[in-house]
C-alpha positions as CSV (number, residue, x, y, z in Angstrom):
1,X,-11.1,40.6,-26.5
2,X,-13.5,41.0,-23.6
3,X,-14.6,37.7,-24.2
4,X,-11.3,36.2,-24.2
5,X,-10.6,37.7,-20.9
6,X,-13.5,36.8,-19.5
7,X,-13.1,33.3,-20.8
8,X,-9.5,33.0,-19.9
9,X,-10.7,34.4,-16.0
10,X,-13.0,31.7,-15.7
11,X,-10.8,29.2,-16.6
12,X,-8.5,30.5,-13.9
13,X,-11.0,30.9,-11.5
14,X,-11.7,27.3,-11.6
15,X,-8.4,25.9,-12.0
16,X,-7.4,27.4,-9.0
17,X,-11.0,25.7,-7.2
18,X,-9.3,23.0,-8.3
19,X,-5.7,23.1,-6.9
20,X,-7.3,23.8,-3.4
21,X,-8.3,20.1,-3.3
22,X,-6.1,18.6,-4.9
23,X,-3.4,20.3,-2.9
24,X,-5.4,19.7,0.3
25,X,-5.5,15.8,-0.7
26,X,-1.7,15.9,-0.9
27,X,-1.0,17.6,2.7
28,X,-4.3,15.0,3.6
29,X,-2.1,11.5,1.7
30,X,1.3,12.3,3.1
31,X,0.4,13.3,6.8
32,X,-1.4,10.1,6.7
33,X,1.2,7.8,5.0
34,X,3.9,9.4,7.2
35,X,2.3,8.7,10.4
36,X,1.4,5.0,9.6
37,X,4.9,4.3,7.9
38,X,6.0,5.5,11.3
39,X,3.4,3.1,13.4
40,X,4.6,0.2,11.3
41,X,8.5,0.8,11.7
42,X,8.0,1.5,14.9
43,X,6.1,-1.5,15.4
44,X,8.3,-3.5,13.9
45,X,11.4,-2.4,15.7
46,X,9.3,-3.2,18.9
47,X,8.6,-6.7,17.7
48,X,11.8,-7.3,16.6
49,X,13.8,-6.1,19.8
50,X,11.7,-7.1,22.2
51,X,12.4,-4.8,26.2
52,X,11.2,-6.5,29.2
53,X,10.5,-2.8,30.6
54,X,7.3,-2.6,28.1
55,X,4.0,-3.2,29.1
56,X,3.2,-6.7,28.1
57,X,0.7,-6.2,26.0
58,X,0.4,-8.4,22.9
59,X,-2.5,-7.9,19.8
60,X,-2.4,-11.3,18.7
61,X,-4.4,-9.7,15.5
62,X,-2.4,-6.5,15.3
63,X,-5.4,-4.6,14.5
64,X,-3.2,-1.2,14.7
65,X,-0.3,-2.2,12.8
66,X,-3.2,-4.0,10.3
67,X,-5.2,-0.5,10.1
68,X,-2.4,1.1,9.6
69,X,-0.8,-1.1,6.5
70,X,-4.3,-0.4,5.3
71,X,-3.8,3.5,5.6
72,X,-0.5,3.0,3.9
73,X,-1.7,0.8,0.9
74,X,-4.5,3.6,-0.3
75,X,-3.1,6.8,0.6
76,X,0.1,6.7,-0.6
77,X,-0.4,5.3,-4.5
78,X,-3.1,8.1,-3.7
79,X,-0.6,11.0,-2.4
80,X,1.9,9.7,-5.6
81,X,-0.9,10.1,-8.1
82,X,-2.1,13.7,-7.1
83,X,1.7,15.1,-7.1
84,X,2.5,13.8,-10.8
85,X,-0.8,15.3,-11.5
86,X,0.4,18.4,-9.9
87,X,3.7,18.6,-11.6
88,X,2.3,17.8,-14.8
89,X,-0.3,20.5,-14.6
90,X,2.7,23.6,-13.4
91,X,4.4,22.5,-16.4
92,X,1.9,22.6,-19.0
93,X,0.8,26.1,-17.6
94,X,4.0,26.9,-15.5
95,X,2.0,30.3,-13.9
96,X,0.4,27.8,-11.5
97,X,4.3,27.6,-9.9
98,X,3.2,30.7,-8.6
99,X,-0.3,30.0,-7.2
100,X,-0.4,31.3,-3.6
101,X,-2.6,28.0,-3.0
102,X,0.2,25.9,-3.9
103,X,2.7,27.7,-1.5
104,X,0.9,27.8,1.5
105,X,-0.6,24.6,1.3
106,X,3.3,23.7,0.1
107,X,4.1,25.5,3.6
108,X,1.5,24.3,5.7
109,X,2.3,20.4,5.1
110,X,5.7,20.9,5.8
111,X,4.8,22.6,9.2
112,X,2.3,19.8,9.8
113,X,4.5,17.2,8.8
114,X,8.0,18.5,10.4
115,X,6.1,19.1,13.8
116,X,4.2,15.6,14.2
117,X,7.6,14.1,13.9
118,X,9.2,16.6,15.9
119,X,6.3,15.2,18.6
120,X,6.9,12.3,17.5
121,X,10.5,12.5,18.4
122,X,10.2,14.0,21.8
123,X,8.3,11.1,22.5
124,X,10.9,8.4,21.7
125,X,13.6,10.6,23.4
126,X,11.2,10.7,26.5
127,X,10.9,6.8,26.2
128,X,14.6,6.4,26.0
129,X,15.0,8.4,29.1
130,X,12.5,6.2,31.0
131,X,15.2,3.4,30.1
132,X,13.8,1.7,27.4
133,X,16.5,-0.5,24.8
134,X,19.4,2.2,23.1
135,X,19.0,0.1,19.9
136,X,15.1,0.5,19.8
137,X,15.4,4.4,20.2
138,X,18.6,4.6,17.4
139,X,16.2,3.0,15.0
140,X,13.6,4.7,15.9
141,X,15.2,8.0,15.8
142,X,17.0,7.4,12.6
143,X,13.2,6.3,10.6
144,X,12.2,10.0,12.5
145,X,14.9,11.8,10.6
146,X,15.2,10.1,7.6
147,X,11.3,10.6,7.1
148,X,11.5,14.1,8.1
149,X,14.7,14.9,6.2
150,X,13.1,13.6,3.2
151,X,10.0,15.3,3.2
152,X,11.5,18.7,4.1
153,X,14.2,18.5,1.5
154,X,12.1,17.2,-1.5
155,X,9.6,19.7,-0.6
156,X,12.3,22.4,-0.1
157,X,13.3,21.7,-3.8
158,X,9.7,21.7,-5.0
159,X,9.0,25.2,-4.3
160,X,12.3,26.4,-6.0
161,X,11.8,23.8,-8.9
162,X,12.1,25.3,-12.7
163,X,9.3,23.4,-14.4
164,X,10.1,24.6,-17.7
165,X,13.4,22.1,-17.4
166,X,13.1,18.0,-17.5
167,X,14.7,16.8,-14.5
168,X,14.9,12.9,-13.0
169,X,14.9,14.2,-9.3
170,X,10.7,13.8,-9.1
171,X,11.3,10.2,-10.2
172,X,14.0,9.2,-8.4
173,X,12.9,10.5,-5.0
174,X,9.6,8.9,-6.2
175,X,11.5,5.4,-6.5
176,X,13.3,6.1,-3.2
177,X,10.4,6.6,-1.0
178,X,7.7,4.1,-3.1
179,X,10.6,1.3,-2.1
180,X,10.9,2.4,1.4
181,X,7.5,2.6,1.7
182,X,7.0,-1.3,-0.1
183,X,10.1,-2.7,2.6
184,X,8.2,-1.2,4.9
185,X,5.2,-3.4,4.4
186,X,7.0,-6.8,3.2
187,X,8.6,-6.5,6.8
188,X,5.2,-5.5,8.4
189,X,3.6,-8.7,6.6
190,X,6.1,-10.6,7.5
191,X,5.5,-9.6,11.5
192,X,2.1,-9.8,11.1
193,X,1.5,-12.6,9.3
194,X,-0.5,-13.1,5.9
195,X,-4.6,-13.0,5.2
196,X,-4.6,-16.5,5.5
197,X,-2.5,-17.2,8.4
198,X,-4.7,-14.1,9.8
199,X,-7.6,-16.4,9.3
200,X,-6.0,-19.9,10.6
201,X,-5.5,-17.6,13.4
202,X,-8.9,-16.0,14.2
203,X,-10.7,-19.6,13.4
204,X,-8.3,-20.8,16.5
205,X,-9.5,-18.5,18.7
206,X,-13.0,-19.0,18.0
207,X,-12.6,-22.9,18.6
208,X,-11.0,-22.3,22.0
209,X,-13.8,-19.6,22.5
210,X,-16.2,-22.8,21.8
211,X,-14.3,-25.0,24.0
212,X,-14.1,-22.8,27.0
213,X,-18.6,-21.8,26.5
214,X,-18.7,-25.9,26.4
215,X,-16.4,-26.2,29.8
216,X,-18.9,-23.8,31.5
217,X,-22.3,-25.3,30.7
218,X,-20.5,-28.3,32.0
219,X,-19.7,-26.5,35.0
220,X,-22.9,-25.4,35.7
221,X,-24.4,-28.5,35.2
222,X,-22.2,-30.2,37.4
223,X,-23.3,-27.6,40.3
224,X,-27.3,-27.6,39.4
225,X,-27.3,-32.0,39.3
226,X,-24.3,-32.7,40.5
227,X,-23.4,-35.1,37.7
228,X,-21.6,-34.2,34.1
229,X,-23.0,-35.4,31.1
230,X,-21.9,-38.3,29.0
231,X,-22.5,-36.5,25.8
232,X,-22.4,-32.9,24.5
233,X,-25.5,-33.2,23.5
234,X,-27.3,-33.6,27.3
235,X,-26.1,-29.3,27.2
236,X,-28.2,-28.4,24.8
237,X,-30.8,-26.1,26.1
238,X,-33.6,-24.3,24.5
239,X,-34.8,-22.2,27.3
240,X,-31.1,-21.1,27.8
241,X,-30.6,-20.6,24.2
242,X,-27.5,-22.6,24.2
243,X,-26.6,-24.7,21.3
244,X,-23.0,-26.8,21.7
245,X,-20.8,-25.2,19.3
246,X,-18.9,-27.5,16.4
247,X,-15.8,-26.7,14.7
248,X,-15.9,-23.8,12.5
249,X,-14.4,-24.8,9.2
250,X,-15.5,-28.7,9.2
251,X,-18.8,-28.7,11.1
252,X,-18.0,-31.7,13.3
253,X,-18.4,-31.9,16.8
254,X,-15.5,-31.1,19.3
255,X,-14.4,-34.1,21.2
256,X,-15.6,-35.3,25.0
257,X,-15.1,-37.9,26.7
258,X,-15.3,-38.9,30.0
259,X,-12.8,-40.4,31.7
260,X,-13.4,-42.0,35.2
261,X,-10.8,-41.8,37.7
């Protein structure tokens, strides 16, 4: 019998080890998918209803909203993953319901969570105040409430949840948010633009990055010799370290010509 106990303590001992991770990774997967969800829809919103008030700023490679689809596309299958784990593990051995671990880092999410989008929220009110478009801060308070009224009420159920009973609410809030969260990206893509008109994109900007290196050295040789040179070639330079750039993707020279006036 002492055995068993010790055994059996052990066992608990390490499951417990365990759930501290696991349940860290799930406050760690949904802070994270919450907060980019938010930066996409928010970018979006901002793209799609467009306020001469904003700072004209424009990413022409979106690198945040990018990162953040990124954040979005690992954590969350990642955040999914660890809660069926969890629920399958409290109903095989429905005593871990009661793990103190699971509650407060239950608890702790849910503060973490509710009070970023509160923040969150104060922020868009503020903006709204400063005059910024009615519809932008209605959608953007509605995506603030709807995320935090999810989150709080599936979690609100989770803690008062009987394992020991089959239910389809885990599922279907699991379909709910997995298809908000999939809109959510078509539309992002869809704003952003795909891999390769990502890379069409970039390559463009490298060839006018070529073109405008080329219009200098031709500049400066017009202001050393006072002449321009009849073909790209004259700018190469050695001793400069400057080679005349060609097009990225065929490897052909860029065009000149010189055209007297």
């Amino acid at each position: 019998k002492y055995i068993n106990s010790k055994n059996s303590m052990n066992g608990d001992t390490k499951t417990k080890a365990i759930d501290v991770f696991i349940y860290l990774g799930i406050g760690i997967t949904l802070v994270t998918s919450i907060y980019n969800l938010l930066q996409i829809l928010f970018t979006a919103i901002d793209r799609k209803f467009v306020d001469v008030l904003s700072p004209v700023y424009v990413d022409i490679y979106n690198s945040d909203m990018r990162m953040a689809v990124a954040f979005l596309v690992v954590m969350y299958p990642l955040y999914v993953l660890l809660s069926w784990y969890v629920a399958k593990d409290i109903s095989k051995y429905l005593y871990k319901r009661d793990l103190t671990v699971r509650k407060i880092m239950i608890y702790t999410t849910i503060f973490i969570t509710v009070c970023s989008l509160i923040g969150t929220l104060v922020s868009i009110i503020y903006t709204y105040l400063g005059g910024e478009l009615s519809v932008r801060f209605a959608y953007k308070a509605a995506s603030v409430f709807i995320l935090s009224g999810g989150v709080f009420g599936y979690y609100f159920y989770s803690v008062r949840r009987d394992y020991s009973k089959q239910t389809p609410i885990p599922m279907i809030a699991t379909l709910v948010a997995t298809a908000v969260v999939v809109a959510s990206l078509v539309w992002s893509i869809s704003i952003v633009g795909t891999p390769s008109e990502m890379r069409s994109l970039r390559l463009d900007s490298n060839r006018l990055s070529d073109i405008s290196n080329v219009q200098q050295q031709i500049l400066n040789r017009l202001q050393n010799t006072d002449k321009i040179p009849t073909d790209l070639s004259e700018l190469n330079d050695a001793f400069q370290g400057f080679s005349v750039p060609v097009d990225p993707v065929t490897e052909q020279s860029y065009g000149y010509k010189v055209v007297q006036q």
